[in-house]
ZATOR-486166 format. One record per atom (N, C-alpha, C): x, y, z; residue in one letter. Coordinates in steps of 0.001 Angstrom, whole numbers, padded with zeros to 6 digits, always signed. Each point is the difference from the previous one (the first is absolute). Last residue first. Example, Ala and Ser with C-alpha at 12.3 -4.5 7.8 and 13.67 -1.06 7.14 Angstrom:
+012850-002250+007080S +000820+001190+000060S -000770+001090+000730S +000290-005720-000070A -000890+001190+000000A +000900+001200+000000A 
***
This chain:
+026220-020461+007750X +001071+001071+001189X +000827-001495+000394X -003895+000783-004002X +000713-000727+000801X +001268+000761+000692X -004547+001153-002989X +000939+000587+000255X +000782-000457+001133X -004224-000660-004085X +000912-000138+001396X +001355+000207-000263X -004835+001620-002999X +001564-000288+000494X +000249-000409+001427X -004450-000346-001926X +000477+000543-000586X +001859-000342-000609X -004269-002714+001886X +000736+001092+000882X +000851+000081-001495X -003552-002948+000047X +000102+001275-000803X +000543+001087+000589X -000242-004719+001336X -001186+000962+000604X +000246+001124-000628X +002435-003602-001960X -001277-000696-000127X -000662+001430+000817X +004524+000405+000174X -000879+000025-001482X -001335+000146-000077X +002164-001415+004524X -000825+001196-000093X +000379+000809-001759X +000372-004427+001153X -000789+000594+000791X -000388+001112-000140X +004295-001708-002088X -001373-000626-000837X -001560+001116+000778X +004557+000351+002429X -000316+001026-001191X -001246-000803-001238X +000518-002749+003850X -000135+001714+000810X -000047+001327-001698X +002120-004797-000073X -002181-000040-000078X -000007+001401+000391X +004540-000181-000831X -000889-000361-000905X -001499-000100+000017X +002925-000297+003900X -000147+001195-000564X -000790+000243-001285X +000623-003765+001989X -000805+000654+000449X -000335+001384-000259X +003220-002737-001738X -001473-000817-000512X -000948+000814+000947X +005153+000805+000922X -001150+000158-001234X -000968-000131-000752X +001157+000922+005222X +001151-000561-000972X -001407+000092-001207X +000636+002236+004741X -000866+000029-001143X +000733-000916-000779X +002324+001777+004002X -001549-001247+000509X -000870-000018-001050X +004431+002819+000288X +000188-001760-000001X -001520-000536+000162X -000834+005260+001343X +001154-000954-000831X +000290-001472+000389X -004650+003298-000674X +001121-001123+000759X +000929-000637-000268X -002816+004411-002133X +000427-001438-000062X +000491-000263+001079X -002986+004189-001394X +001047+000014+000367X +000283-001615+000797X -002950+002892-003978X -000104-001095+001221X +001872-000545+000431X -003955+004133-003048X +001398-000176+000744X -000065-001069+000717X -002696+001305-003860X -000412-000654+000896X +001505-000297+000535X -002536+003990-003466X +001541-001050+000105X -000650-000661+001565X -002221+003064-004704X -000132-000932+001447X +001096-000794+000437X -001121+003423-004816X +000180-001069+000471X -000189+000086+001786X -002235+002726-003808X +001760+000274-000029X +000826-001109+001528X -004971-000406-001381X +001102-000032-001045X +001685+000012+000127X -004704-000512+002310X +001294+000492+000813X +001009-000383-001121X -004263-001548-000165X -000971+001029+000412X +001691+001031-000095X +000328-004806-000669X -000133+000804-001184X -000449+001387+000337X +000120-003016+003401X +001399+000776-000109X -000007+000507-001693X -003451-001731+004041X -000261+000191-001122X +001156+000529-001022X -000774-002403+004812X +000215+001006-000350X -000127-000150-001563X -000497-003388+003295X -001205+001066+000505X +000090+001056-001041X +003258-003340+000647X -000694-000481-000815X -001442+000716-000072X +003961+000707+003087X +000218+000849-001805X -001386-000577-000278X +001024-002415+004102X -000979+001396-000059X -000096+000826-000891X +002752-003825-000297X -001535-000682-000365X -001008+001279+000292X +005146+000234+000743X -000498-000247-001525X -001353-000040+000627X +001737-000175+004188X +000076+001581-000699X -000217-000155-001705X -000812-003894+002354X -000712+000799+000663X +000380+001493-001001X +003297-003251-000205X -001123-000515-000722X -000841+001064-000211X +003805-000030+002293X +000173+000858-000813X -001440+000111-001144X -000407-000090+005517X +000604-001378-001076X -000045+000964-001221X -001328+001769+004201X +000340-001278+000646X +000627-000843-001456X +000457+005441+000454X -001017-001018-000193X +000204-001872-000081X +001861+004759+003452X +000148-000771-001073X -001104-000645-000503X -000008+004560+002406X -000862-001412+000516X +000970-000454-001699X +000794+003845+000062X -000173+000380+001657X -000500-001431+000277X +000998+001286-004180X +000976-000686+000524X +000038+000771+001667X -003650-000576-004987X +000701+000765+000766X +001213-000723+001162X -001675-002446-005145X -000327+000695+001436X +000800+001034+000853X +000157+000049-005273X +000566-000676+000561X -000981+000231+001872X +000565+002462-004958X -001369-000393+000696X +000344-001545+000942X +003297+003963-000173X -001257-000714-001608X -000617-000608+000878X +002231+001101+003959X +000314+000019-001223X -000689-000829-000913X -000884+002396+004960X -000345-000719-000503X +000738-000147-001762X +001207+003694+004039X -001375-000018-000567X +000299-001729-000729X +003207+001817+003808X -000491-000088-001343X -001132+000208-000792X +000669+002621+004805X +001002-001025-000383X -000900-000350-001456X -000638+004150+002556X +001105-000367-001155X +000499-001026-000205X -003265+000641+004626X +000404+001167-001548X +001378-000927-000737X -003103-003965+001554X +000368+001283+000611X +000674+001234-000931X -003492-004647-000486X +000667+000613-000601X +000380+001493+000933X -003497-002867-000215X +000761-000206+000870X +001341+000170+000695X -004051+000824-003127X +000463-001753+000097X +001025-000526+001248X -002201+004552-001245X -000733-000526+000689X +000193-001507+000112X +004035+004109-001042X -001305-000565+000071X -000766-000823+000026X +004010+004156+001010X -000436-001367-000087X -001463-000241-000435X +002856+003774-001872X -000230-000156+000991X -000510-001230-000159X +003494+001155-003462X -001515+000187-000137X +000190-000567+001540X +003937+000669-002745X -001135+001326+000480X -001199-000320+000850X +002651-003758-001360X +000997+001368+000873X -000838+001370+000298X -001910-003363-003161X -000002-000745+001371X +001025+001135+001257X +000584+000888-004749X -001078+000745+000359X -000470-000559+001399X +004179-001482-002019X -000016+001870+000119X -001684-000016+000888X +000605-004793-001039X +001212+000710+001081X -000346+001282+000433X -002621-002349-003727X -000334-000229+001231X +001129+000445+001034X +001201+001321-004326X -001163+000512+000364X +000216-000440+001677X +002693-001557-003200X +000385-000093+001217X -000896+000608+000732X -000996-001894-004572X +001570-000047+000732X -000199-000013+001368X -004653-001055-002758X +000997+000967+000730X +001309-000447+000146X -005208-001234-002500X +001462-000425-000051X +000850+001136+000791X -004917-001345-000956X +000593-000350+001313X +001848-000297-000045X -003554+003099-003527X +000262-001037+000415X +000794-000091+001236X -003004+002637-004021X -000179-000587+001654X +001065-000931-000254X -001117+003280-004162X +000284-001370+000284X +000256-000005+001929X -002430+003980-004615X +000871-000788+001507X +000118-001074+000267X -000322+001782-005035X -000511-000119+000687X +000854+000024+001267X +000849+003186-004126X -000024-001104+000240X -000910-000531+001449X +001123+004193-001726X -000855-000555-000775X -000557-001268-000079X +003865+002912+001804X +000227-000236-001414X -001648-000710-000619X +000598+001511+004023X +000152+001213-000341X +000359-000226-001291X -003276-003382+002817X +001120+000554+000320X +000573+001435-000813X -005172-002766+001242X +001030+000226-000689X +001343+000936+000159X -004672-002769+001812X +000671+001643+000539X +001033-000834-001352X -003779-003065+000724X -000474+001566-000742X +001655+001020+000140X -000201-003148+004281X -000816-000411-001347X -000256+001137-000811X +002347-000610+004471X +000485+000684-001470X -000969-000454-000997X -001653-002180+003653X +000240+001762+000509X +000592+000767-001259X -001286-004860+000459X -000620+000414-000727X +000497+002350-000209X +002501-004000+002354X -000118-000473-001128X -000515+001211-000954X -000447-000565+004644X +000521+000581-000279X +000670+000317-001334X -003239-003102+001473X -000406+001465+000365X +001167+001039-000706X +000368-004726+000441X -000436+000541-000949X -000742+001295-000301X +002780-001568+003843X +001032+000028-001571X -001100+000475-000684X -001847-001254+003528X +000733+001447+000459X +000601+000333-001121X -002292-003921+000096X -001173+000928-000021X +000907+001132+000082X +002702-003207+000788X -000506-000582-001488X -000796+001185-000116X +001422-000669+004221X +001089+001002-000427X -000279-000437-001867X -002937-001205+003117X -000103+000820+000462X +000982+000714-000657X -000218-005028+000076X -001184+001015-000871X -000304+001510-000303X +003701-002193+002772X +000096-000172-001475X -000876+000660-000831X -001334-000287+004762X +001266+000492-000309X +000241+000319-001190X -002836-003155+001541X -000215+000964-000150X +000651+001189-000361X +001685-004227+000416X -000773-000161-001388X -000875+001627-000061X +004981-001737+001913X -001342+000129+000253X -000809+000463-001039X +004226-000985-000266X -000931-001049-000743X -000590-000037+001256X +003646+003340+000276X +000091-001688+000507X -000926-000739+000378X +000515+004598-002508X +001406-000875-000719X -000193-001033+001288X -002471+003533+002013X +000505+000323-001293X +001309-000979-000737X -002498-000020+004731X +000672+000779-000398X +000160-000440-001664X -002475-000554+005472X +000110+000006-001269X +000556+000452-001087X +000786+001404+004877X -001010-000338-000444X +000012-000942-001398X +003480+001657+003641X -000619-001493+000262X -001284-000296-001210X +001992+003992+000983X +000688-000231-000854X -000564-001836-000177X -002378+003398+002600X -000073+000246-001353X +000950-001006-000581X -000047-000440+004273X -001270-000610-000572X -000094+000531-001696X +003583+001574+002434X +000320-001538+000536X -001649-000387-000881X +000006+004343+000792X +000806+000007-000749X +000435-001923-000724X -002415+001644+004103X -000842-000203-001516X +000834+000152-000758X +002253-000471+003824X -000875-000771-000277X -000615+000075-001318X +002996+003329+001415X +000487-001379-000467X -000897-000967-000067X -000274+004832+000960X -000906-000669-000683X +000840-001130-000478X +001777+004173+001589X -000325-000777+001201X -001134-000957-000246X +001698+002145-004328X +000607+000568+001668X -000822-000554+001156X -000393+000308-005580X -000109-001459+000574X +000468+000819+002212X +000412+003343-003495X +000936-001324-000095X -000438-001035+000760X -002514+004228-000259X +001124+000071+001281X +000913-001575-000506X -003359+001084-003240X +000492+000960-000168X +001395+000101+001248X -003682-003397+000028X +001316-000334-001646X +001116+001587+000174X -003750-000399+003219X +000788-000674+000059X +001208-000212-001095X -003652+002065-000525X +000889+000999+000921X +001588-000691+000436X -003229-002047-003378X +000280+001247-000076X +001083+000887+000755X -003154-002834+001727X +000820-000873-000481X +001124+000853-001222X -003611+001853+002536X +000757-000488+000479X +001230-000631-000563X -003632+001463-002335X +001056+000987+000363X +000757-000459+000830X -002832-003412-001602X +000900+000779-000834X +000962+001335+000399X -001927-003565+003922X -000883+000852-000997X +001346+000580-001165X +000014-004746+003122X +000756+001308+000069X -000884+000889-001161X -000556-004753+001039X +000809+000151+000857X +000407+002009+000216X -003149-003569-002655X -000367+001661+000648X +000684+000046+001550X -000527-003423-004029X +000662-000256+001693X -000584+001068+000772X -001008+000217-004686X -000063-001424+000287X +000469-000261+001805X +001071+004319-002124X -001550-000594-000651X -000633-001459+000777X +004485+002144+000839X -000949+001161+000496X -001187-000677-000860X +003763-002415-000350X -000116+000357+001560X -000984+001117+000751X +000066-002270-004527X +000132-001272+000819X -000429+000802+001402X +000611+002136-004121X -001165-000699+000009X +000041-000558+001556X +004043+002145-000885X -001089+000840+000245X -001331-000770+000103X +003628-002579-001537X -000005+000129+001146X -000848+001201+000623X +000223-000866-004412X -000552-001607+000849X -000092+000177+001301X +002241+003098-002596X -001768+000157-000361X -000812-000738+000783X +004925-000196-000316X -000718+001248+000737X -001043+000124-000199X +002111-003530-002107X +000169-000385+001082X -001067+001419+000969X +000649+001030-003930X -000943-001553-000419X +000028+000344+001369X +003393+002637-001366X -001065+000683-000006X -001697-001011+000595X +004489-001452-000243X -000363+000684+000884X -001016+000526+000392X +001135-001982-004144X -000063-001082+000791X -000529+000750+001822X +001516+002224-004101X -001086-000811+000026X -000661-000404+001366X +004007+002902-001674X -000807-000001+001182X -001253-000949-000006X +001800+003423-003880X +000440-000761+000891X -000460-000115+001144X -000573+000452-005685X -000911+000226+001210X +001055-000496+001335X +000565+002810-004989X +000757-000833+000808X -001273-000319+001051X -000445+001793-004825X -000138+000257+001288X -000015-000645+000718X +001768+001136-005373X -000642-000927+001181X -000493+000751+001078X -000806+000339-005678X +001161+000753+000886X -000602-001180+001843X +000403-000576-006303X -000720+000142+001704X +000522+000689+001066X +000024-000693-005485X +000227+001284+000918X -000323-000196+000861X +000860-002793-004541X -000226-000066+000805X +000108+001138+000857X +002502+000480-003740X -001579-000815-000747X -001238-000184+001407X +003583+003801-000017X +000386-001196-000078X -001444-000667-000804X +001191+005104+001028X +000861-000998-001448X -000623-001166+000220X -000365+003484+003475X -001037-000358-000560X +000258-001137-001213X +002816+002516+002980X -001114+001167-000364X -001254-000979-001520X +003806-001886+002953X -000611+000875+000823X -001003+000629-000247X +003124-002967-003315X -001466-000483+000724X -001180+000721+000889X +002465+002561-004128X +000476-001001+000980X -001076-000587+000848X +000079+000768-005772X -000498+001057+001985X +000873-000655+000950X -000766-000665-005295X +001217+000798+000505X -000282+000604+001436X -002221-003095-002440X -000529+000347+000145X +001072+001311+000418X +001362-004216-000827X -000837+000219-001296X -000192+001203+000164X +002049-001585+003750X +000804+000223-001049X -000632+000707-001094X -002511-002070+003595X +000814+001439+000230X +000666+000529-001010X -002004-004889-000125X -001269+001931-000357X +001127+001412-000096X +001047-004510+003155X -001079-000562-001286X -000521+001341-000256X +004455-000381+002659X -001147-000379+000521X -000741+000578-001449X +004550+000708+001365X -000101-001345-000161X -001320-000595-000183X +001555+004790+000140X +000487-000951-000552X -000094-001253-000603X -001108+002368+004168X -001035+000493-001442X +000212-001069-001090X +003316+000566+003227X -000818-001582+000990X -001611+000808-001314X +003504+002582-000428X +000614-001358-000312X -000982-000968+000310X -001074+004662+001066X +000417-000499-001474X +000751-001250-000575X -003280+002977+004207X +000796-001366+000333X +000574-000348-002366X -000637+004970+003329X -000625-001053-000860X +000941-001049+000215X -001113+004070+002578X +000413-001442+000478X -000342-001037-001102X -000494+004902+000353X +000419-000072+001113X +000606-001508-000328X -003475+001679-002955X +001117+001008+000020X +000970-000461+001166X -003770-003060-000782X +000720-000115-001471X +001168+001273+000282X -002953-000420+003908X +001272-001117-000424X +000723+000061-001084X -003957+002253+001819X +001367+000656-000116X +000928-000935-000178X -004624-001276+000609X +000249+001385-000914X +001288+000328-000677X -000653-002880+003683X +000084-000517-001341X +000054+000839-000863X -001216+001063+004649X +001293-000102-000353X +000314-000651-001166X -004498+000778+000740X +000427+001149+000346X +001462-000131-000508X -002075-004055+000399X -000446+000358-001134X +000480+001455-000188X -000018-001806+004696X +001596-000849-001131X -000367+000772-001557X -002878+001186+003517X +001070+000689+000277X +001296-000921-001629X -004412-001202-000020X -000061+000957-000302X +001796+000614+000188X -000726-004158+002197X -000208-000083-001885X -000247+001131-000516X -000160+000283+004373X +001079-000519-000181X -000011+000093-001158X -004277+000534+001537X +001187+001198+000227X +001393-000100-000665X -003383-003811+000183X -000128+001217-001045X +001000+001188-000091X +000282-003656+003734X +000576-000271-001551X -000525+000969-000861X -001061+001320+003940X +001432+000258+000052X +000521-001161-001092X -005042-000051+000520X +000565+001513+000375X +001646+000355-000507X -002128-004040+001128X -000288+000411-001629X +000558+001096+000451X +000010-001839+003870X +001384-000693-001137X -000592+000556-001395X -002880+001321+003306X +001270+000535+000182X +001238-000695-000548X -004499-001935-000166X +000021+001841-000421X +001211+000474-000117X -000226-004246+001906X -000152-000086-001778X +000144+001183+000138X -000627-000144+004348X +001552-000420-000554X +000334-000080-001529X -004697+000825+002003X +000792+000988-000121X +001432+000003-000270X -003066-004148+000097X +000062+000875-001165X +000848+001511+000312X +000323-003329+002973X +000618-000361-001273X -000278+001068-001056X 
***
C-alpha cells in the first residue's frame, strides 16, 4: 500500500504541476470572456478569469478509476499476502502476458471482494485510500493562486485511459474499462444498489470539492417511485455527492 501511495503522490503532484505549466498560457491562447463575465470580481478588476480576475481560483484534478484501483489492492493483498498464491513479480508477470493461461487465478481474483458490495473491509480500505489521497495536493497551488480540488468526476476518462492501460490485479484484462466516479467496478456486479450507496459512507467527499458522480445503471419497468425516492433520500443521507441514473 504504501509504495502504491508513493506512486499516486508522485503523478498527482506531477500533474498539478504539468496543468499549473499550461495555465500560464491560458490568458494568451484561451481566454474564457463571456463565461469571466458572469463571475464575481472579473469585471471590477478588468482581468479575465484565466489570468486570475475571479473572486474564487480553483483548479481540478480529475481522479479516475476508483473503484479499480480498491478492487486491485484487495486483490494483491489477498493473492500474494494473505494466500501467497503468487509472489509480486510474478503476479506482475502475469498482469503483463494478459491474464494468459491463468483463468483460474484470474477466476479467484475476480471472485474476491470488491468495492461498492458493503464489505466492510473493503470500504475501509477505499475511506483510508481517499484520505490519503486527499492530503497529496495539499499546500500546491495553481497558476492563478488558487487552490487544487480532487475529484471523482470524469466524462469518458474511464474509456480513453482503461484503453491504454494493461490489465490489472482485479481482474481486469488490457483495455477493458476502468470503473466510473466512484461507482463499483463491472467485472463482478454489486448484489444491490443499496450496497454500492452505503460503501460512499467510508468517503469523505468534502476532501473532493470539484464533485463525485455515482453512475447506477437502472432496471427498466422494475423501479417505480417510492423506491426510487428512498434510493435518492439514501444516498443524501450517505453524502454521495451526485448521481447519475442511466
Amino acid at each position: 500500500y504504501g509504495r502504491v501511495a508513493e506512486w499516486l503522490r508522485f503523478f498527482i503532484r506531477h500533474g498539478v504541476e504539468a496543468r499549473r505549466q499550461c495555465g500560464i498560457r491560458w490568458p494568451e491562447i484561451n481566454p474564457a470572456p463571456f463565461f469571466s463575465a458572469a463571475l464575481a470580481d472579473c469585471l471590477q478588476r478588468h482581468r479575465d478569469y484565466t489570468a486570475g480576475g475571479g473572486r474564487y481560483n480553483p483548479s481540478g484534478i480529475s481522479l479516475c478509476g476508483l473503484g479499480t484501483l480498491v478492487d486491485s489492492l484487495v486483490a494483491v493483498k489477498a493473492l500474494c499476502f494473505d494466500e501467497r498464491r503468487l509472489s509480486l513479480p510474478e503476479l506482475a508477470q502475469v498482469l503483463q502476458d494478459n491474464w494468459a493461461g491463468q483463468e483460474a487465478l484470474r477466476a479467484r481474483a475476480i471472485a474476491l471482494p470488491k468495492f461498492g458490495h458493503g464489505d466492510a473491509a473493503v470500504d475501509a480500505l477505499a475511506g483510508r485510500l481517499t484520505r490519503d489521497l486527499a492530503e497529496f495536493p495539499r499546500g500546491m497551488t495553481n497558476e492563478r493562486g488558487g487552490p487544487i480540488q480532487l475529484s471523482f468526476f470524469v466524462y469518458y476518462e474511464y474509456v480513453s485511459s482503461g484503453a491504454a492501460t494493461l490489465a490489472t490485479p482485479d481482474g481486469r484484462r488490457n483495455g477493458e474499462l476502468f470503473s466510473q466516479g466512484v461507482s463499483p467496478g463491472r467485472l463482478q456486479p454489486a448484489a444491490s444498489v443499496t450496497d454500492a450507496v452505503n460503501s460512499l459512507r467510508q468517503i469523505d467527499f468534502s476532501d473532493y470539492p470539484g464533485n463525485a458522480v455515482l453512475d447506477l445503471q437502472l432496471p427498466l419497468g422494475r423501479l417505480n417511485r417510492d423506491a426510487l425516492t428512498a434510493l435518492i433520500r439514501t444516498a443524501g443521507g450517505a453524502g454521495v455527492p451526485t448521481l447519475q441514473f442511466n
